[in-house]
C-alpha positions in Angstrom: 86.4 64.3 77.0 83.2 65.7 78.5 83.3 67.7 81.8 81.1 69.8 84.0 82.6 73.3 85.5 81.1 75.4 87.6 81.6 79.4 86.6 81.7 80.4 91.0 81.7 84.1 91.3 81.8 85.8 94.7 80.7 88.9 93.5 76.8 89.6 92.1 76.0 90.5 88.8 74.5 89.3 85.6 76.5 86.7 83.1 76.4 86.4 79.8 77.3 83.4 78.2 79.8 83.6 75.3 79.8 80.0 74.6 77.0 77.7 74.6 76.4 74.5 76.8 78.2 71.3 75.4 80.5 73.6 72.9 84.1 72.6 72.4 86.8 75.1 74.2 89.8 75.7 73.7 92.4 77.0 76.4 92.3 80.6 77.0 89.0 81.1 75.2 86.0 83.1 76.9 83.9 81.4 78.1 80.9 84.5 79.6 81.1 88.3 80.9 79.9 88.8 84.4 78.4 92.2 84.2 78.5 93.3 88.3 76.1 94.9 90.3 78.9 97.1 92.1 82.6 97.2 89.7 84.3 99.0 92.4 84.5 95.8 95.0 86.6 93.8 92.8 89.9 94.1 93.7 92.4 95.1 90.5 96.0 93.6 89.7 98.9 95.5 90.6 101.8 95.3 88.4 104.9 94.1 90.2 107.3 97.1 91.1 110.0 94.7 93.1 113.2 93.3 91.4 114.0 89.6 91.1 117.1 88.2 92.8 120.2 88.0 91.0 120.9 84.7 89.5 123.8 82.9 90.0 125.8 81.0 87.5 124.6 77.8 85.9 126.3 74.7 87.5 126.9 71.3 85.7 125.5 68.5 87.6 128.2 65.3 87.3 128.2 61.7 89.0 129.2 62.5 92.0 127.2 62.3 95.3 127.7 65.2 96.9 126.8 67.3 93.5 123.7 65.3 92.8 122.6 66.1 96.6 122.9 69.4 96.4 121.2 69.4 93.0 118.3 67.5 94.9 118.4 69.9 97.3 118.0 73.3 95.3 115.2 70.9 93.0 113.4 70.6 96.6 113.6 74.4 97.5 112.4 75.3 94.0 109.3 73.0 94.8 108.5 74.5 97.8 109.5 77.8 96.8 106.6 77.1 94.3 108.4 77.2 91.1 107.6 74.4 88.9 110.2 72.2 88.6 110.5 68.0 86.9 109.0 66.1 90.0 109.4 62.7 88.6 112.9 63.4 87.9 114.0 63.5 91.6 111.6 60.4 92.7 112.8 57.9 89.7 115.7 56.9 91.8 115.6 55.7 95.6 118.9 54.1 95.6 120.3 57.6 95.1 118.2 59.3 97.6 119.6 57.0 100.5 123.1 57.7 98.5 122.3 61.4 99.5 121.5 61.2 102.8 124.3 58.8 103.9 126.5 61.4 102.4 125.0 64.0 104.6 125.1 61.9 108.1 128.9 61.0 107.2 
């Protein structure tokens, strides 16, 4: 599949093209340097110096209502938490999304 990308930059500077127009790529390949006019504008990454939470143990999803909700429910804070999470998993079924949120209103 053919596709056009543009290299945007906000910073000034010369490129140098690694790879020539119309080449194949591959993920993770280089594509140019950007040699820039003033190096000490680009901001640098920071390693992270926080800790992760502690996880909690694993919990085995079964048929029951009430377990698949609140399955559904951690699935949708992991979403929006931006974690990546199976998406088409939790909108296969409507039958058991209305299941879920009788279950809550009772």
């Amino acid at each position: 599949m053919k596709m056009c990308m543009p290299l945007l930059s906000p910073a000034s500077g010369i490129i140098h093209f690694k790879m020539s127009e119309g080449q194949a790529m591959q993920a993770g390949e280089l594509i140019a340097r950007l040699h820039l006019d003033d190096p000490s504008t680009v901001r640098k990454a920071e390693p992270f110096t926080g800790s992760f939470p502690v996880l909690g143990p694993p919990t085995a999803i079964s048929g029951k209502v009430h377990q698949k909700c609140a399955a559904s429910l951690n699935a949708a804070r992991m979403i929006l938490s931006g974690y990546d999470h199976n998406i088409d998993e939790g909108i296969k079924s409507k039958n058991k999304l209305i299941l879920q949120l009788m279950d809550k209103l009772v």
